[in-house]
N, C-alpha and C positions, 0 to 999 in steps of 0.2 A: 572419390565421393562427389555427385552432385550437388551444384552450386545451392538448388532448392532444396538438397537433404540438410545440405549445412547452415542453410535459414533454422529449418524446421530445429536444427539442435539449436545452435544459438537462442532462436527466442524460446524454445522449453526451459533452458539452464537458466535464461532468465527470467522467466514467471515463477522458478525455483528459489531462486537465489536473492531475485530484485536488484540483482548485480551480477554481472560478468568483467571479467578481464581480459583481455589480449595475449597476455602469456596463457593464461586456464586454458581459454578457446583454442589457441593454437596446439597444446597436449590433445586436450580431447579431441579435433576434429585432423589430427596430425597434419597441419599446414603452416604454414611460414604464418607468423604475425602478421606481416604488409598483407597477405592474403583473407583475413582474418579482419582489419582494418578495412579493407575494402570491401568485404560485406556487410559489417555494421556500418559502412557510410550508406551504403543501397539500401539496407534496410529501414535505415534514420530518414533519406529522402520517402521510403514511402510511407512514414508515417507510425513505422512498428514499433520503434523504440529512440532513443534519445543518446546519442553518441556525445563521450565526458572523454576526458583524456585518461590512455588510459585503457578505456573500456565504453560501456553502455552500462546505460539504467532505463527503467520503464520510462515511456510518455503517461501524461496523467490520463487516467480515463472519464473526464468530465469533460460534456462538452465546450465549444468554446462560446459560440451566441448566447445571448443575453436567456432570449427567447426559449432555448435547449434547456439552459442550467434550470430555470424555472420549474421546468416537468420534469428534473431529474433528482431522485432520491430525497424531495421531500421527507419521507418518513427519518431519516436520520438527520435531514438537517434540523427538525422539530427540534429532537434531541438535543443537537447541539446550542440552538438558540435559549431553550429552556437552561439551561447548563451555565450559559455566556452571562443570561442575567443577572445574576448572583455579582458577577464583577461592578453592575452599575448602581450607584448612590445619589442621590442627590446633591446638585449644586455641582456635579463634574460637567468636564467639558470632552466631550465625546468624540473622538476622528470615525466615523464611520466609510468604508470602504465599500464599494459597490456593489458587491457580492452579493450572491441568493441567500446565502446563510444570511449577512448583515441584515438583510432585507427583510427576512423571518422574526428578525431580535426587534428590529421597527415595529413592526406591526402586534409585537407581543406586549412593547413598553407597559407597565401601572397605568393607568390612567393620570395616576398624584404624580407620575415623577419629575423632578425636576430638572430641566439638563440644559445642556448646552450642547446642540451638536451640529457638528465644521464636517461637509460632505460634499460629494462632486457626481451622487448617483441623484439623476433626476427620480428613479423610482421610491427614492428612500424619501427622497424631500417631496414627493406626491401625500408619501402614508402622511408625514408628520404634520404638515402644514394645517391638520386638524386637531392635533394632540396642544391642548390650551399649557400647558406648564411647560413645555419645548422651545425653546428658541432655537430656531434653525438658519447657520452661515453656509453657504451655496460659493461654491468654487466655477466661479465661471474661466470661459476656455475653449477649446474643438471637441465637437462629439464625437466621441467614437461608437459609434452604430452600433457594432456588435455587442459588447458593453453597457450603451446609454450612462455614460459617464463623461465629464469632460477631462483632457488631457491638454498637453503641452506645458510651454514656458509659462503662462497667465497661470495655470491650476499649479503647477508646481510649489510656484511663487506663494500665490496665496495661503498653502500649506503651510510653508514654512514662516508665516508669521505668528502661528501657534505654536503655545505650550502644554498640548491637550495631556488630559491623566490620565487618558486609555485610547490605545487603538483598536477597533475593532477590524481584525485585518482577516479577510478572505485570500485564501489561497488557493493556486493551483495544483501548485507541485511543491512537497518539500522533501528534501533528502540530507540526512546526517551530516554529510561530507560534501554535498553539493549547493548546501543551504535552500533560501526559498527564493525561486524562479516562478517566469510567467510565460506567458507563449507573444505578448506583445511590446515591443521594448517600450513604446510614451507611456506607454498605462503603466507597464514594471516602475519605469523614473518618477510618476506620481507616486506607488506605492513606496516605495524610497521616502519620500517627502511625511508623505505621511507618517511612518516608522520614526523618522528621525528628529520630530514635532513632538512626539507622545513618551512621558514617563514611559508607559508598561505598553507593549504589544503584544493583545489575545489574539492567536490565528485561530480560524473557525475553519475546521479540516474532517472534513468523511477521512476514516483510516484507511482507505485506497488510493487517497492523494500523498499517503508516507511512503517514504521509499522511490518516488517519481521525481522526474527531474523535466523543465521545458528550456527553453532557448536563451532567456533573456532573466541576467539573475538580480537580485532583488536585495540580499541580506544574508550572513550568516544565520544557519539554525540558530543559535546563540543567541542572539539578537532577540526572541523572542522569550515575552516572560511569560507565557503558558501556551498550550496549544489545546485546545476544546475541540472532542469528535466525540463520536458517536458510537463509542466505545466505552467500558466498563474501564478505568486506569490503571487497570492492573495488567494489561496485557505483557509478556514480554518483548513483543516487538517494541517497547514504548523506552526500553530500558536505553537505548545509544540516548534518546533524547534527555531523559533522565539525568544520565551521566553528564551531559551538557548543562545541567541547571537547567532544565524548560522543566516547569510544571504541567504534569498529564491531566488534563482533566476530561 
């Protein structure tokens, strides 16, 4: 069998399965494992999928630019952000996370509400700096361009001197078994910061970033006290999270 027919099964079993293994792969395409391993490395370099130990799982399919995520799938992150709000009360102190969903739940706030909120996205601290009942703390630090967030030791730090009562955490990528990853490691180490700051963390997740894994990891699934997408919560794909204690919503 050719090297590009046994791409071509590799990633079918895995848009199949949203997981493959090394021994599977090796039955079905009848080759040694090491050979088997060698083309989920080639395929991971180009981009197709995300090599775990083990095996592979999907790359997320959301862009990575700031700019990208903006035009992409609005109409469910509506969804999600309408959904998220229900989490926020007055007088909390809020982590909000960079992300386009976050960024949707900003611009959606009550008018009345009253909050506290500790964030490192310049686009989020743009909407709010007009909303009169917001206090807004700003995480200064290095911009990461593609993002528009700041990163490093300075943002890190400043995180961790809260005891915020919600994260509102944007993800890339999260997987059962592989928890939740990002495709940037400073910006992953802020989201860290932030998670481990916050009683409760809501990830705000399109149901095509389940099952995906990126480079740089972040947190056990676990770790999370609900996951909000764009999805009806009944789904059974939602049942491993489930079984974890995450709340679908």
């Amino acid at each position: 069998m050719l090297k590009q027919e046994r791409f071509q099964i590799i990633l079918g079993q895995l848009a199949q399965e949203q997981k493959v293994l090394l021994s599977q792969l090796s039955n079905i395409l009848n080759v040694s494992e090491d050979t088997v391993r060698r083309d989920i490395r080639e395929l991971s370099e180009q981009g197709l999928l995300k090599a775990v130990r083990g095996g592979a799982v999907p790359h997320s399919p959301s862009p990575h630019h700031f700019r990208d995520r903006v035009q992409y799938g609005n109409e469910k992150k509506q969804i999600i952000a309408k959904k998220a709000l229900d989490f926020l009360k007055d007088g909390q102190v809020v982590i909000f996370d960079g992300g386009t969903s976050a960024l949707l739940i900003a611009q959606s706030l009550p008018k009345d509400i009253r909050l506290t909120v500790v964030t490192n996205s310049f686009p989020i601290v743009s909407i709010l700096e007009e909303h009169e009942h917001i206090e807004v703390l700003f995480g200064g630090g290095r911009l990461l361009k593609t993002s528009f967030v700041t990163i490093g030791n300075e943002t890190i730090g400043f995180f961790r001197k809260f005891r915020a009562d919600i994260c509102l955490l944007g993800i890339c990528s999260i997987h059962s078994e592989w928890g939740v990853t990002g495709p940037h490691y400073e910006e992953s180490e802020v989201k860290k910061a932030m998670i481990e700051s916050s009683s409760e963390v809501i990830a705000l997740s399109t149901v095509e970033k389940l099952g995906t894994a990126e480079a740089y990891y972040i947190c056990p699934a676990d770790h999370l006290t609900a996951i909000v997408t764009d999805q009806p919560d009944d789904l059974p794909e939602f049942n491993v999270y489930r079984n974890a204690g995450i709340r679908m919503i």
